[in-house]
Backbone as CSV, one residue per row, in Angstrom:
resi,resn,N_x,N_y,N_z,CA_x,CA_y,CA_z,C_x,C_y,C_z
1,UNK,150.721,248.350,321.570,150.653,249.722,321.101,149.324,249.885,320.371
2,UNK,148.479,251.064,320.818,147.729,250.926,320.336,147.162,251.763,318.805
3,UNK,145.996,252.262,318.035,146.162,252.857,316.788,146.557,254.368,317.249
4,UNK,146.836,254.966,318.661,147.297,256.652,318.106,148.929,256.086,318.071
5,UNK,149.472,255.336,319.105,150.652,254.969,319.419,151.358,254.967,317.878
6,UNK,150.765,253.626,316.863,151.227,254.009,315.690,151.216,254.808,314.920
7,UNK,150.105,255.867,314.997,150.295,256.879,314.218,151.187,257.715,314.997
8,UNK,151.471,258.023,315.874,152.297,258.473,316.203,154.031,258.173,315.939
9,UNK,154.138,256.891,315.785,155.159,256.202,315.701,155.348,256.519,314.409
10,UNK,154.194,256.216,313.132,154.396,256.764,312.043,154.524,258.129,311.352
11,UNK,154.059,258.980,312.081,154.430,260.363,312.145,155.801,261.043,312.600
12,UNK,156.346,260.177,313.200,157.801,260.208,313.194,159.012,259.799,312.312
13,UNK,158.867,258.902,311.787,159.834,257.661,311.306,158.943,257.597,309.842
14,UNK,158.222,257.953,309.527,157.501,258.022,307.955,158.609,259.134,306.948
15,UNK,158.896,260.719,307.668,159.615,261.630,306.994,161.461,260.663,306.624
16,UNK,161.687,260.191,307.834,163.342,259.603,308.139,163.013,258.659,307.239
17,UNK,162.096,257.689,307.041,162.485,256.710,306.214,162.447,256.819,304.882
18,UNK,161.553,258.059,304.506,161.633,258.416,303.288,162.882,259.107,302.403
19,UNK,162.869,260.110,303.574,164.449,260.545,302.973,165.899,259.682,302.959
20,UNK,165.997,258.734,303.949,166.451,257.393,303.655,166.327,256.564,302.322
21,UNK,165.232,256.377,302.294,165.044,256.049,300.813,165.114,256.810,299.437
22,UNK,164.966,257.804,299.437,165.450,259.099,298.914,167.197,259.120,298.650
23,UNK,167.674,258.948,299.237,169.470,258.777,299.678,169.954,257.325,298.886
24,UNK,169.504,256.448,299.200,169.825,255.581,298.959,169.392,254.915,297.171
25,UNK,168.246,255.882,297.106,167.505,255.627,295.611,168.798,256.433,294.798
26,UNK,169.402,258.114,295.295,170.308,258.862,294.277,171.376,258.098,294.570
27,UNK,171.421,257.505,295.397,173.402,257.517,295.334,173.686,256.214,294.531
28,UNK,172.592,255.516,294.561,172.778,254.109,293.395,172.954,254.361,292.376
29,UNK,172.729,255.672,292.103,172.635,255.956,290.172,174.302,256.210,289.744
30,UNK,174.539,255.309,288.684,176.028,255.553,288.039,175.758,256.722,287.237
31,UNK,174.494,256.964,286.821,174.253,258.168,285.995,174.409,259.761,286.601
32,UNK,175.730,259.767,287.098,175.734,261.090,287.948,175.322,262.253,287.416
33,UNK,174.454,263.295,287.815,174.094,264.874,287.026,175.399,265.257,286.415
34,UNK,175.417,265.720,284.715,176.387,266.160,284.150,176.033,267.050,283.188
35,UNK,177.108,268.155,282.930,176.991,269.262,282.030,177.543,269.171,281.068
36,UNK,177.121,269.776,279.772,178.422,269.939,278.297,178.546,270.811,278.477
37,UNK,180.193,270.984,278.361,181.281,272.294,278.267,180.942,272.645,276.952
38,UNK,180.096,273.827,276.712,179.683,274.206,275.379,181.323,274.354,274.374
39,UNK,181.984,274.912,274.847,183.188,274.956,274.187,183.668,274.130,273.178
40,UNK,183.898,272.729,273.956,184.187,271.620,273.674,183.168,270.197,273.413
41,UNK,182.543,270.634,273.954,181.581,269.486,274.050,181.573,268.255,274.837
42,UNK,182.389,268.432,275.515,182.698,267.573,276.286,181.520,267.522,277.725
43,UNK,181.772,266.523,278.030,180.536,265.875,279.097,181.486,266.291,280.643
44,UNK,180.871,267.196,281.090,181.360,267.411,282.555,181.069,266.613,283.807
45,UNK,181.252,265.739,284.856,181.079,265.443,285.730,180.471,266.332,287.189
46,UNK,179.615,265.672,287.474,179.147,266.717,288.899,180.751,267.004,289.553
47,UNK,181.010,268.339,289.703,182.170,268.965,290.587,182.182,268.463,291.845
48,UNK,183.584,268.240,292.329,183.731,268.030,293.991,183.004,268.680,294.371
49,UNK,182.759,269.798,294.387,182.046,270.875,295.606,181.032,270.686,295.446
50,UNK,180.275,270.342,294.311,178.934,269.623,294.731,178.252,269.144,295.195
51,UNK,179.276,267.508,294.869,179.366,266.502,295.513,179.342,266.475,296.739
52,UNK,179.777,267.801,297.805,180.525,267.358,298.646,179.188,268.012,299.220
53,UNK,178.588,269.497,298.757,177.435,269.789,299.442,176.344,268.976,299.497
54,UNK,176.310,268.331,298.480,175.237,267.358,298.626,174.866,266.880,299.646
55,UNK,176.004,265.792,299.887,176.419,265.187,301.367,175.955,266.054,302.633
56,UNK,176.309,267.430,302.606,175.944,267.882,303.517,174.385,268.258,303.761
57,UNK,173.782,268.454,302.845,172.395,268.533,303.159,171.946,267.185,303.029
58,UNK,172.193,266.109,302.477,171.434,265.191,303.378,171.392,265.026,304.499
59,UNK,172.576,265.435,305.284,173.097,264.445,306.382,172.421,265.854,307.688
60,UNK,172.484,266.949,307.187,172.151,267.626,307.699,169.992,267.368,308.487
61,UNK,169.871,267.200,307.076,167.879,266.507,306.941,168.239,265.359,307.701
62,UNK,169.468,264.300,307.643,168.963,263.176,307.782,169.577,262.875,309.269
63,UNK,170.864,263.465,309.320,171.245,263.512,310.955,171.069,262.562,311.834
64,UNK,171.911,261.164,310.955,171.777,259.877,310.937,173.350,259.383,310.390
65,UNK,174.196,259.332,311.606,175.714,259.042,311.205,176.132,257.234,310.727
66,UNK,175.288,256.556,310.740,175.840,255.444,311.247,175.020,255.286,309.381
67,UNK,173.872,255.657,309.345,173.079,255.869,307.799,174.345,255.614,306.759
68,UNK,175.197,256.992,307.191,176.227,257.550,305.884,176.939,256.388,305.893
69,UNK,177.460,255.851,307.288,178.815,254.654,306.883,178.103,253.532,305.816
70,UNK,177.208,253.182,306.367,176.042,252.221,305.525,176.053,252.590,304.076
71,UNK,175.775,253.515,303.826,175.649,254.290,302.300,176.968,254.421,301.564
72,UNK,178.391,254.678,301.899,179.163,254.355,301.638,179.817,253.490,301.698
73,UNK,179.222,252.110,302.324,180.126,250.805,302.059,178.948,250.409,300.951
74,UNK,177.859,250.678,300.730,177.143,250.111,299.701,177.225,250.871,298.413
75,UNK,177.685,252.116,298.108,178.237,252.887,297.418,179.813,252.091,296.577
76,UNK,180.237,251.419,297.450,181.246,250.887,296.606,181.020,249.625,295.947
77,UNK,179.818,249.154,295.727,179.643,248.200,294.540,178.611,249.080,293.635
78,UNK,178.504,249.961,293.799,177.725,250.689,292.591,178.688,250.745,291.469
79,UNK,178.340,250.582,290.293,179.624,250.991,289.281,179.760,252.690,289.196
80,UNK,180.966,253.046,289.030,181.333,254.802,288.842,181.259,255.210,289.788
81,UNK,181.016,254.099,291.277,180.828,254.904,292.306,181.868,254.528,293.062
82,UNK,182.058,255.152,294.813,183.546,254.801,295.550,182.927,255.038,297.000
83,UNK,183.356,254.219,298.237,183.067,254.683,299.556,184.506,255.403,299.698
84,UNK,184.301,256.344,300.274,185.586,257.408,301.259,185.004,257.642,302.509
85,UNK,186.284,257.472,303.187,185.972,257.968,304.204,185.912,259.397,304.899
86,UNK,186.422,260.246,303.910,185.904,261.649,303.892,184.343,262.101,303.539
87,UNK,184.273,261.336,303.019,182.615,261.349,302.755,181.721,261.046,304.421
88,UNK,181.977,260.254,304.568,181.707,259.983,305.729,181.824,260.780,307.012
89,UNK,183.212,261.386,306.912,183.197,262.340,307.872,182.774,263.275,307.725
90,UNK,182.550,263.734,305.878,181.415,265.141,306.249,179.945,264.835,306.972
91,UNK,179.310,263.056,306.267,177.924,263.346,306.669,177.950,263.003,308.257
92,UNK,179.304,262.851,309.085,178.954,262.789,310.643,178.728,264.157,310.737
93,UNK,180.038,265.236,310.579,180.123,266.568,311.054,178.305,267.205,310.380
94,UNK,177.972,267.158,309.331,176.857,267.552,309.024,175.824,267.177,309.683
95,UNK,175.604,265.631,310.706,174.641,265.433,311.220,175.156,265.629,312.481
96,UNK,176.105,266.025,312.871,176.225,266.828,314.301,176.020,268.191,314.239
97,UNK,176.225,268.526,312.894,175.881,270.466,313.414,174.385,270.704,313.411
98,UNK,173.677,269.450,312.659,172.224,269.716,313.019,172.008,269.406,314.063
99,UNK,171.998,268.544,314.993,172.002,267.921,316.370,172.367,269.031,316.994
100,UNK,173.075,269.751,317.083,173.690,270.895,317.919,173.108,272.259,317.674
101,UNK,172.296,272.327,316.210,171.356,273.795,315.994,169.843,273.022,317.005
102,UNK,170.037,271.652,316.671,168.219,271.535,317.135,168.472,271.843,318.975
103,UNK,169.347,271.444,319.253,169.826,271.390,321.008,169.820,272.516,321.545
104,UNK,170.472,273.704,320.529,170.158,274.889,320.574,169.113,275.927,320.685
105,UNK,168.557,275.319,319.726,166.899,275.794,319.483,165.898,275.221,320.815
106,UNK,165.856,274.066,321.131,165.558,273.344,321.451,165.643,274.544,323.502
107,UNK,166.823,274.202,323.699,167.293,275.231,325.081,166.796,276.284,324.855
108,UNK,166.843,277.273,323.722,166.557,278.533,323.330,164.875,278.768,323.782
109,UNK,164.151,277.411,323.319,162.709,277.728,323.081,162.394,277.221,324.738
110,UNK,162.955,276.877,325.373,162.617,276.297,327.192,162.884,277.447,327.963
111,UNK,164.020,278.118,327.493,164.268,279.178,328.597,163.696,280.576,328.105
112,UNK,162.783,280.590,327.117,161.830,281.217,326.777,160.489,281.394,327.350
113,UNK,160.121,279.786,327.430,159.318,279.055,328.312,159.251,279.498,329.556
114,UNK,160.205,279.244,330.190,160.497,279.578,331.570,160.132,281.139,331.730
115,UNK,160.868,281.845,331.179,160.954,283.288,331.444,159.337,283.917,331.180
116,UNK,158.461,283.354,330.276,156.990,283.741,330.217,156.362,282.985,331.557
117,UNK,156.770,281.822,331.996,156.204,281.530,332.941,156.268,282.485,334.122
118,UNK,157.689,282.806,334.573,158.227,283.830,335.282,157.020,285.334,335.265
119,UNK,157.217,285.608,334.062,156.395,287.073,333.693,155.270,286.958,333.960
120,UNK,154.613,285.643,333.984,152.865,285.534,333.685,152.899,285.722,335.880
C-alpha cells in the first residue's frame, strides 16, 4: 500500500477510532454526570433517559454493533458501572437505523444521479 493508500485508509478509520476512543474513555468513568436537587441537597444521578440517549447517539456516530457488546462486557468491571443487555440492544437498533438512513440517502443520491444523467 502505498502513501495515498494510507492516507486514505487513514482518512477513514482516524474519525471511527477516535470516537471509539471517545466511548470507551466516558464509559470508564465511575464519576457519572450528576446534579444537586437544590431542595434537598441531595446528589442526583444521570436519569435513565439520559443514559439511555446517550447510547443512542453514540451508536448512532459509531454504527458499530459488535463495539457496544465489547463496551458492555468491559463496563462491568468498572466500579458503579453494569453490562445489560438492553443497553446493547439499544446501541444495535441505533447503529442499524443509521445504516438504514445512510442506505437511504445513499439510493436517494444515485437515483438522482441517474435521473440528471437521463435529463442531460
Amino acid at each position: 500500500m502505498g502513501p495515498r493508500g494510507l492516507r486514505q485508509l487513514a482518512w477513514h478509520w482516524f474519525p471511527v477510532l477516535f470516537w471509539m476512543t471517545l466511548i470507551l474513555a466516558l464509559s470508564s468513568r465511575s464519576d457519572l454526570p450528576a446534579r444537586t436537587n437544590p431542595a434537598t441537597g441531595e446528589i442526583i444521578r444521570t436519569t435513565y433517559l439520559a443514559a439511555k440517549a446517550a447510547h443512542i447517539v453514540e451508536y448512532i456516530v459509531l454504527a458499530a454493533t459488535a463495539f457496544g457488546i465489547g463496551d458492555e462486557l468491559r463496563q462491568s468491571f468498572v466500579p458503579n458501572r453494569e453490562a445489560r443487555p438492553a443497553d446493547v440492544a439499544i446501541d444495535a437498533a441505533s447503529a442499524l437505523g443509521m445504516v438504514m438512513v445512510l442506505m437511504i440517502w445513499r439510493h436517494v443520491r444515485e437515483a438522482q444521479r441517474v435521473s440528471q444523467r437521463v435529463l442531460d
